[in-house]
N, C-alpha and C positions, 0 to 999 in steps of 0.2 A: 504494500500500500504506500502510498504516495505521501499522506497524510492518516490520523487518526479519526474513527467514527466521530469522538468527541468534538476536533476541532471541526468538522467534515458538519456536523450538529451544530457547533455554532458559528457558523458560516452563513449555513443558512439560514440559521434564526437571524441576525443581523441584517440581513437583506431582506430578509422575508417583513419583518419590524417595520424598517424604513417605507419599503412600498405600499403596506398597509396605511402609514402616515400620511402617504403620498394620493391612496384612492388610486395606486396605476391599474391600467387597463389589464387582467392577466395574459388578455392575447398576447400582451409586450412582454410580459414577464420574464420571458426566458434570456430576451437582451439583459437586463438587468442581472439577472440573476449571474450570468454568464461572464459580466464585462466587470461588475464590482466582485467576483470568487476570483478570478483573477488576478484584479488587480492585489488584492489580498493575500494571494499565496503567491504575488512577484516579490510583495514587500515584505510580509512577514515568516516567510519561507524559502524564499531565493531561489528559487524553481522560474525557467522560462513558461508562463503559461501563457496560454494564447485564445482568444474566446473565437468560437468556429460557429459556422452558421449555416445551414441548409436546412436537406431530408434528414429524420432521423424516425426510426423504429426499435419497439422495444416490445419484447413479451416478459410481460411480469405477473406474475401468478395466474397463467396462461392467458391474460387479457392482452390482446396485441394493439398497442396504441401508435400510430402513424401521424407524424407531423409533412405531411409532401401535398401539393393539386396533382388533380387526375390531369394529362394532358391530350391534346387532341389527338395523339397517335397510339395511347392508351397504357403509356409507360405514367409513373407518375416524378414529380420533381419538385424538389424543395427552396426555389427560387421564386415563388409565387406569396401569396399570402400565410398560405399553411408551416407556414416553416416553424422551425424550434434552432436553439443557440447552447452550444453547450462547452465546455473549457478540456484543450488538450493541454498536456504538461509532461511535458519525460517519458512523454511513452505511455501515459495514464491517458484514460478518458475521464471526466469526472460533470457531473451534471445536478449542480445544487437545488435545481429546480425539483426534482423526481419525489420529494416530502410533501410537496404542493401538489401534485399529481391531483388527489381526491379535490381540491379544491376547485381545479380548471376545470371540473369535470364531476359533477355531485354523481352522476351515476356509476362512475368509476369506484366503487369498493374494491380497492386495495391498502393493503397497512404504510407507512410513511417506512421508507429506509431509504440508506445511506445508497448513492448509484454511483460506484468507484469502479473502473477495469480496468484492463493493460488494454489498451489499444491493439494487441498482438490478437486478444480476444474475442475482434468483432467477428460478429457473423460473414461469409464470402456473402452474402445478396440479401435482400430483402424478404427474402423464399423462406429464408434457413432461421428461421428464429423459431425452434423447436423446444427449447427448452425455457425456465423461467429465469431471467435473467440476461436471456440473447439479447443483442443490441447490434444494430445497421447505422450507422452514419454516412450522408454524404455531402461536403459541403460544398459549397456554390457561393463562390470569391466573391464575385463579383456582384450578384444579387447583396451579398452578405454587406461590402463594402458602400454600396449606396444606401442601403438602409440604416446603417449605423453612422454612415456621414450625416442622410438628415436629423437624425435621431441627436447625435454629440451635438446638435447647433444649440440646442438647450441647455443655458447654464449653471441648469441644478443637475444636469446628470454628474460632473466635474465634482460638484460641493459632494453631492448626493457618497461619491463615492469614496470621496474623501472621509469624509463621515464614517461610512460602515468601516474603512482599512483601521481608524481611531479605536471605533469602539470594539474591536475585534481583540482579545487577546487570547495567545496557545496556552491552551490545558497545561497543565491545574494553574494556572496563573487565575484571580477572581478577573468575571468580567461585572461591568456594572448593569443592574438589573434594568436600568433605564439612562437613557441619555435626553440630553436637553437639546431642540434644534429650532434655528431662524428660520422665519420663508423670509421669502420676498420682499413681502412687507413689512418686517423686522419683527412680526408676530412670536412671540416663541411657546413651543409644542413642548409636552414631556411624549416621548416615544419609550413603552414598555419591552423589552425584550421577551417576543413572542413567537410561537412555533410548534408544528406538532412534534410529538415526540420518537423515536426512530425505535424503531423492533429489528435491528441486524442491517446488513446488509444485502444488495441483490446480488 
């Protein structure tokens, strides 16, 4: 493993916190989740991580969830709106969003865990995700790189992440149960640190 479930748990309670404060769209979430875990395990762990964006499939407790459009020649691809965002690092796939799963999706019963693999470990196709746990990635640059251009022109995403990399501290270090934050309007918010709880990994 690349990191520990614990810190792996509070990664994504941090982010997960913030965007709740925020009311973001969960369509969007995966950017977020993706570009602040990141940022977080560049600086708090010194790992090249890199946040990727396309297609992405997953069968997790045989429920096979698909982030790609169907396209006109009847392949599908994750350049379109369906897309998902997730963080490679050293060889790791790692994807903080996958706790929030039940959330982006109320009819999705599945339990909240940690979604860490080797990268060595993806499935060959989209076909082969037979088991619980399989996972397909495929990312699309360039879709990836205009969406997150318009996206960074906003300059709370900047604050925003600065923010969670702060409140983040590696196990057993305490972190703080809540942090204080500006908007805009120099309003200021107490943000509780919030999140489901994790049963293993997939």
């Amino acid at each position: 493993m690349l990191i520990t479930q614990s810190d792996y748990h509070r990664i994504y309670r941090v982010i997960n916190s913030l965007l709740i404060n925020e009311n973001a769209n969960p369509a969007t979430a995966s950017m977020y989740f993706s570009t602040f875990g990141a940022f977080i395990l560049e600086h708090h762990f010194k790992v090249n991580a890199k946040p990727k964006g396309g297609l992405a499939a997953y069968n997790l407790e045989g429920k096979h969830i698909l982030f790609a459009d169907q396209r006109d020649d009847g392949y599908v691809s994750g350049a379109g709106e369906n897309f998902h965002c997730w963080v490679e690092a050293d060889g790791w796939a790692i994807d903080f969003m996958t706790p929030a799963f039940p959330e982006r999706a109320p009819d999705l019963v599945i339990p909240s865990r940690m979604f860490q693999r080797p990268l060595s470990s993806m499935a060959p196709s989209i076909n082969d995700l037979g088991q619980s746990g399989d996972f397909f990635y495929r990312s699309e640059p360039e879709a990836t790189n205009r969406r997150f251009a318009d996206w960074r022109k906003h300059p709370m995403i900047g604050d925003l992440a600065t923010v969670a990399t702060n409140w983040f501290r590696k196990s057993p270090k305490k972190m703080q149960a809540s942090i204080t934050v500006r908007d805009q309007g120099g309003k200021t918010n107490v943000v509780p640190l919030v999140g489901n709880s994790l049963v293993g990994a997939w």
